[in-house]
Steps between C-alpha positions, in 0.01 A plus 500: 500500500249654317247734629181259489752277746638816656075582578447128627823519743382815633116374544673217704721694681786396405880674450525627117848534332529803287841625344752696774339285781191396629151624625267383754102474376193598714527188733229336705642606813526850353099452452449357855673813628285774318177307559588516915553820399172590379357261812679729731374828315173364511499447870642835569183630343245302691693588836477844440140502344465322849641746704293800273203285637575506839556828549163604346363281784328665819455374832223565753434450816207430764598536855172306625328261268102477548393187697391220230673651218759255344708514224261427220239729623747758513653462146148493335471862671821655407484316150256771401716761528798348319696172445637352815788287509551364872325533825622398834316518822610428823293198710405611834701419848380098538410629875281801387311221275478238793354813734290600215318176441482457910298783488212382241668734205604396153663146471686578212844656396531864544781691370679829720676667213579503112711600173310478164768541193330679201666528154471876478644730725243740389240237601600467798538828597139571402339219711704640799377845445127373418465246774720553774156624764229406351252298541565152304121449404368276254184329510381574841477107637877508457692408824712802493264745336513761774847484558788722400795471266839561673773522195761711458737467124882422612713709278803342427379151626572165304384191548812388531560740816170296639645121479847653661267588775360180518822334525641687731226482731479109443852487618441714795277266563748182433728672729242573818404110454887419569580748787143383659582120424875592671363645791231244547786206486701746743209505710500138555842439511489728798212275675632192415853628674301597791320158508798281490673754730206417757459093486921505552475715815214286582653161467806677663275571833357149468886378525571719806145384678638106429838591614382662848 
């Protein structure tokens, strides 16, 4: 085999015969494997560019949220301090809403507390320090103009830390729904015992009246 052939063989990947034995050329699987190599590598990179990310992320966050402020509202005002990545604010107990409207007072959702997610530690660190109470201001026909920031910067906090919460609470929740559920069906198991206990001992006395 010449080498032109030899070159064609290995381009194919294909087993060339040289003198004293044989040798294997650069294969296609042999390709396959160093280019899910380089995939792998790449990924690697990304996940830890990812990681670099999110720990140069800082989380802050407002114990009381200002009645009428919602979650657009509120990222226009911390957008001018830096860039913000997530906010989540809790909705108000549905009874404190129900008692709320009752009483003539705002109709619409209201929010009791809050985390806002900024992509600089730094940045959030500063807004804490600036804001945390003052007076929010703005333009003066603003809804919330007089009232006061409450926000404190959570060292240490990620937003992953936050959605744990959440889920944990959520099945706290799942679980109170089964006990109360359990001892609701106990409850009437109990009275319906009782019930059928008192129409036999009733149609028992009705027996003994016939029978005397």
């Amino acid at each position: 085999m010449d080498d032109n052939d030899e070159s064609r063989a290995a381009a194919d990947g294909a087993t060339v015969t040289v003198a004293g034995g044989t040798r294997e050329s650069v294969s296609v699987e042999a390709a396959k494997e160093e280019k899910a190599r380089l995939a792998k590598a790449k990924r690697k990179r990304r996940l830890l560019k990812e990681m670099h990310l999110k720990s140069e992320r800082g989380v802050c966050y407002m114990s009381r949220v200002p009645p009428q402020m919602d979650p657009s509202k509120l990222r226009q005002i911390m957008s001018q301090y830096g860039e913000v990545l997530r906010i989540y604010l809790v909705p108000e107990d549905p009874t404190a809403r129900v008692r709320r409207k009752s009483a003539g007072g705002h109709r619409g959702e209201q929010f009791s507390e809050g985390w806002v997610e900024f992509a600089k530690k730094s940045v959030a660190k500063k807004v804490a320090h600036l804001l945390n109470g003052e007076q929010i201001g703005g333009k003066k026909r603003s809804k919330f103009y007089h009232d006061l920031w409450n926000i404190k910067y959570l060292s240490g906090f990620k937003w992953d830390h936050l959605t744990e919460e959440q889920a944990r609470k959520h099945a706290d929740r799942e679980q109170k729904l089964v006990l109360e559920i359990s001892a609701a069906r106990k409850e009437r198991d109990f009275y319906l015992e009782k019930f059928d206990q008192s129409r036999a001992l009733s149609a028992m006395q009705e027996r003994a009246k016939k029978v005397n």
